[in-house]
C-alpha positions as CSV (number, residue, x, y, z in Angstrom):
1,X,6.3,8.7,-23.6
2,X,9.9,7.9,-23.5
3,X,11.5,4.3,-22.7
4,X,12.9,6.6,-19.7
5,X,9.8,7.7,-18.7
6,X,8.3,4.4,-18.7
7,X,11.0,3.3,-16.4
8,X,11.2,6.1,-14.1
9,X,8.2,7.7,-14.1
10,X,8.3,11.6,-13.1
11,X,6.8,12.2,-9.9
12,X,2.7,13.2,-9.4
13,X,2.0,16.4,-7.5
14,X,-0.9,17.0,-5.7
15,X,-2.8,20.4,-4.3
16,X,-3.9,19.8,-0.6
17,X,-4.5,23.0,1.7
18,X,-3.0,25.1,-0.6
19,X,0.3,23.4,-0.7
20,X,1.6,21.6,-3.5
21,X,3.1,17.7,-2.7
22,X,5.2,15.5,-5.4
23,X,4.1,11.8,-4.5
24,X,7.5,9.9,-6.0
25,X,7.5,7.2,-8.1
26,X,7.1,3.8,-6.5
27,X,11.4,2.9,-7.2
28,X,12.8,-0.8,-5.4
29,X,13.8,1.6,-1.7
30,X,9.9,3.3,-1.6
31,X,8.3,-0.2,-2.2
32,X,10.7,-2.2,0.8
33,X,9.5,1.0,3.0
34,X,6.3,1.3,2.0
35,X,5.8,-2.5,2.2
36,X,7.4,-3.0,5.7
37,X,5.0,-0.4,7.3
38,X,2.2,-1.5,5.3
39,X,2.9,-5.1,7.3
40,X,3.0,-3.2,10.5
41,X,0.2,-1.6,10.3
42,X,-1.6,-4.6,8.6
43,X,-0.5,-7.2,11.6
44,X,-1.7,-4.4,14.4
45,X,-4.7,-3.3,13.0
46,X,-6.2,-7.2,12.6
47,X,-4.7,-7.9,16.0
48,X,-6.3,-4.9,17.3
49,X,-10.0,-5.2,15.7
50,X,-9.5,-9.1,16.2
51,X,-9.6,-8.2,20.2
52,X,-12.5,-5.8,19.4
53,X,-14.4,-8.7,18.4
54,X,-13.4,-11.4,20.8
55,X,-14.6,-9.2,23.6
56,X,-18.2,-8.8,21.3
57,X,-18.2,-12.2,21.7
58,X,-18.0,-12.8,17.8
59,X,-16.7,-16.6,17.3
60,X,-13.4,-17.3,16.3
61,X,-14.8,-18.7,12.7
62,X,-16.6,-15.2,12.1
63,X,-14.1,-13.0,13.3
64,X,-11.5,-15.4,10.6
65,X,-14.5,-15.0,7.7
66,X,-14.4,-11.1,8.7
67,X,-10.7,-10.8,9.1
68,X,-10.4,-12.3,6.1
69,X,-12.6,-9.3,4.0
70,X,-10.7,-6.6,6.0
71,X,-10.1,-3.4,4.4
72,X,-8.6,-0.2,5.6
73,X,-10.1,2.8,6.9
74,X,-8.0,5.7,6.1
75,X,-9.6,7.5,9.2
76,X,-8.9,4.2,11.5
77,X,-5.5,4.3,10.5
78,X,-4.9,7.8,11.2
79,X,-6.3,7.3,14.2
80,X,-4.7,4.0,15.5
81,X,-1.4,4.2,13.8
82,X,-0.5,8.0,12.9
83,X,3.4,8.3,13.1
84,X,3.6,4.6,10.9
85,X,1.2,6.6,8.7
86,X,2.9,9.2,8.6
87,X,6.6,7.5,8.2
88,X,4.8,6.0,5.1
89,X,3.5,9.2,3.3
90,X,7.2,11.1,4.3
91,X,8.5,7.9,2.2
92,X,6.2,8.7,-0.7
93,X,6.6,12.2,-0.7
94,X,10.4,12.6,0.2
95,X,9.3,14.8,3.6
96,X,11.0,14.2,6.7
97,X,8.6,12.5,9.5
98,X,8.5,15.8,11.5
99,X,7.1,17.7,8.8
100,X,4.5,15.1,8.0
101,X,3.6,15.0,11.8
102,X,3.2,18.8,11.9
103,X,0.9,19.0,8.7
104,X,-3.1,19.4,9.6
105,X,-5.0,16.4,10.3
106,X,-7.9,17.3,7.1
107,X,-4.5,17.6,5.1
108,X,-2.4,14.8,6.3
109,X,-5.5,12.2,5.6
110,X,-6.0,13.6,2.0
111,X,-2.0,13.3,1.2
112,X,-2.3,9.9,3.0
113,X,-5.0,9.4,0.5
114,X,-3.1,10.1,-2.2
115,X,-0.4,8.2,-1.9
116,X,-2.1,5.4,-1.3
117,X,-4.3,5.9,-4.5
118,X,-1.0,6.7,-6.5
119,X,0.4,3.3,-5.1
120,X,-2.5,1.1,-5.2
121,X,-2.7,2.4,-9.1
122,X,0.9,1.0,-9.7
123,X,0.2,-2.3,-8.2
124,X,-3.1,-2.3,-10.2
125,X,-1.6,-1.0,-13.6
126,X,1.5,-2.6,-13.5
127,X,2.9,-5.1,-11.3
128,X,-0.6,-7.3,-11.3
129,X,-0.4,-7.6,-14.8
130,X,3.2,-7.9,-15.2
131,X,3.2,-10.5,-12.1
132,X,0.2,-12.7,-14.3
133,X,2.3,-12.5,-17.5
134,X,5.5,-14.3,-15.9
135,X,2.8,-16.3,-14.3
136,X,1.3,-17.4,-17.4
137,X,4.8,-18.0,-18.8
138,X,6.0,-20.1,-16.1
139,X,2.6,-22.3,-16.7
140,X,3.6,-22.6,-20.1
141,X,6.8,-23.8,-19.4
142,X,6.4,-26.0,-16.8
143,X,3.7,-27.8,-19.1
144,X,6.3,-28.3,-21.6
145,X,8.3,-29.4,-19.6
146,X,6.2,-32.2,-18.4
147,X,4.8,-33.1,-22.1
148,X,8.5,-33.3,-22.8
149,X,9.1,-35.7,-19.8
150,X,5.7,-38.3,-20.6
């Protein structure tokens, strides 16, 4: 692999319905996109299963604990927040939001699918570990830094 590869990384293609889709690499524009819908939907969906569970009658505590250990549903999100799902895969894949809208439900959730598996895999591969190195080296500094001051 090339240092240019390992900077820009080529793009991964997926077969869905017969149709071949290029998932882009995650570059600075994708990730404030991705990021800012991600939010969206993130803020809605807790406010929305939040209400669900205030009108169950689940305490405030227990609805926190459950809020708390939320994941996504890739079928609850299609459902309750298609066109932001669908503004996010058109970012992945370079598609324009119309052509997204007009693909077949079975298809749009397994290219929704798949860019969220290609994404999750960078954060996971790359930035985690690249976030706890500088993390580690900040630590590391900072406690020189106060062994230098005592």
């Amino acid at each position: 692999m090339s240092d240019i590869d390992k900077l820009v990384p080529a793009s991964e293609t997926v077969q869905i319905g017969g149709r071949e889709f290029a998932i882009k690499p995650l570059t600075v524009r994708r990730m404030a996109a991705f990021s800012k819908l991600f939010d969206q939907v993130s803020a809605q969906e807790r406010k929305r299963r939040r209400s669900e569970m205030l009108d169950e009658g689940i305490s405030h505590e227990e609805i926190r604990q459950r809020l708390d250990q939320f994941e996504f549903d890739l079928m609850s999100l299609a459902a309750n927040h298609a066109e932001k799902l669908a503004q996010a895969v058109a970012v992945a894949t370079d598609l324009k939001v119309e052509d997204v809208m007009e693909l077949p439900g079975d298809t749009f959730i397994e290219l929704a699918g798949a860019v969220v598996g290609a994404y999750s895999d960078f954060f996971v591969r790359r930035a985690v570990p690249a976030l706890a190195s500088a993390a580690t080296k900040v630590a590391a500094t900072i406690g020189s830094l106060q062994a230098s001051v005592s």
